[in-house]
N, C-alpha and C positions, 0 to 999 in steps of 0.2 A: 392611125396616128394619134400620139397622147396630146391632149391639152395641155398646152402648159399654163404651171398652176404657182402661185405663189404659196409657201408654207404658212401655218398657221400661224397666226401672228402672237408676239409675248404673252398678252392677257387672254388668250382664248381659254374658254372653256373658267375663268374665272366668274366667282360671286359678284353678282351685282351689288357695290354697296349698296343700294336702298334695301334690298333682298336682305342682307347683312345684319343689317341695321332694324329691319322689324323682326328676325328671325330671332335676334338677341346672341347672348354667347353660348356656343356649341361646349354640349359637354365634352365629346372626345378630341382628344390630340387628333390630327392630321394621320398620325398612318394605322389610328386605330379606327378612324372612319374609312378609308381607303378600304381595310379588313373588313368592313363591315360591309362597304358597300358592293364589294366583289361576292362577299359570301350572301347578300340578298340579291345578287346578280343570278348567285347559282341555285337560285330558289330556298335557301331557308332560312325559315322562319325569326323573327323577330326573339321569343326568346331561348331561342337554341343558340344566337348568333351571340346574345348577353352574355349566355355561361362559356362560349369560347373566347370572349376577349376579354371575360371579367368586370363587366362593366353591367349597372342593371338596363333590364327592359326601357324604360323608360327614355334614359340617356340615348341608347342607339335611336329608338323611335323616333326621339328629339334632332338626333345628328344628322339622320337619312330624310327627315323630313323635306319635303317638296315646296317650294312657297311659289306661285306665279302670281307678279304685277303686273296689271296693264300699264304700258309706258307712258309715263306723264306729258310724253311729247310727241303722236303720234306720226310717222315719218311722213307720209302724203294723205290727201283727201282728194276727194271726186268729187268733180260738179256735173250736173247732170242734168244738161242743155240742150236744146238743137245745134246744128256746127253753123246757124244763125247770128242765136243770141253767144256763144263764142266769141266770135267774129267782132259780133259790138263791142263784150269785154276786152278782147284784144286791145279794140281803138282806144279803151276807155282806161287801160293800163298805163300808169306813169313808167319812164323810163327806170329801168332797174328795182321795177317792184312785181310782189311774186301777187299770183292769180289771189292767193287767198287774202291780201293786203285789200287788191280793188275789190274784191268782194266786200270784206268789211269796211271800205270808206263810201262803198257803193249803200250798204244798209243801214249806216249811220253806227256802225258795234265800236 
């Protein structure tokens, strides 16, 4: 039996602006990077792929380039307790506030 799955949603598989944004403006147009990036899909080289779409080394280099940022806001954290002191923080949790709030009202941050 298949899962059911909802489609991928509009923005998938989109640029992160901040990715964007320090990566700067891309020398090629959109379907000469697409070209590019299928023909180093298909293994070659950097500048073989230049003299097929006309464009120099450099630029694809630039286009294809890779950029990873750590997320500025990372989705969860661990605390890493006995299911004790838990239990305290629990008690010690204001209503409608999240573990990481009491922890910082708890150290004074």
């Amino acid at each position: 039996m298949a899962i059911p799955t909802r489609g991928p949603r509009p923005f998938a598989g989109m640029m992160n602006p901040l990715t964007n944004h320090l990566r700067g403006p891309v020398p090629l147009k959109a379907y000469e990077r697409k070209r590019a990036k299928a023909l180093r899909q298909a293994g070659w080289d950097f500048p073989d792929i230049a003299i097929e779409i006309g464009r120099s080394e450099k630029d694809v280099r630039h286009s294809l380039a890779t950029i990873r940022t750590s997320p500025s806001k990372p989705a969860r954290g661990t605390i890493n307790v006995t299911l004790d002191l838990y239990a305290y923080l629990k008690g010690l949790q204001l209503p409608g506030e999240a573990m990481w709030e009491t922890m910082n009202r708890q150290f004074g941050v």
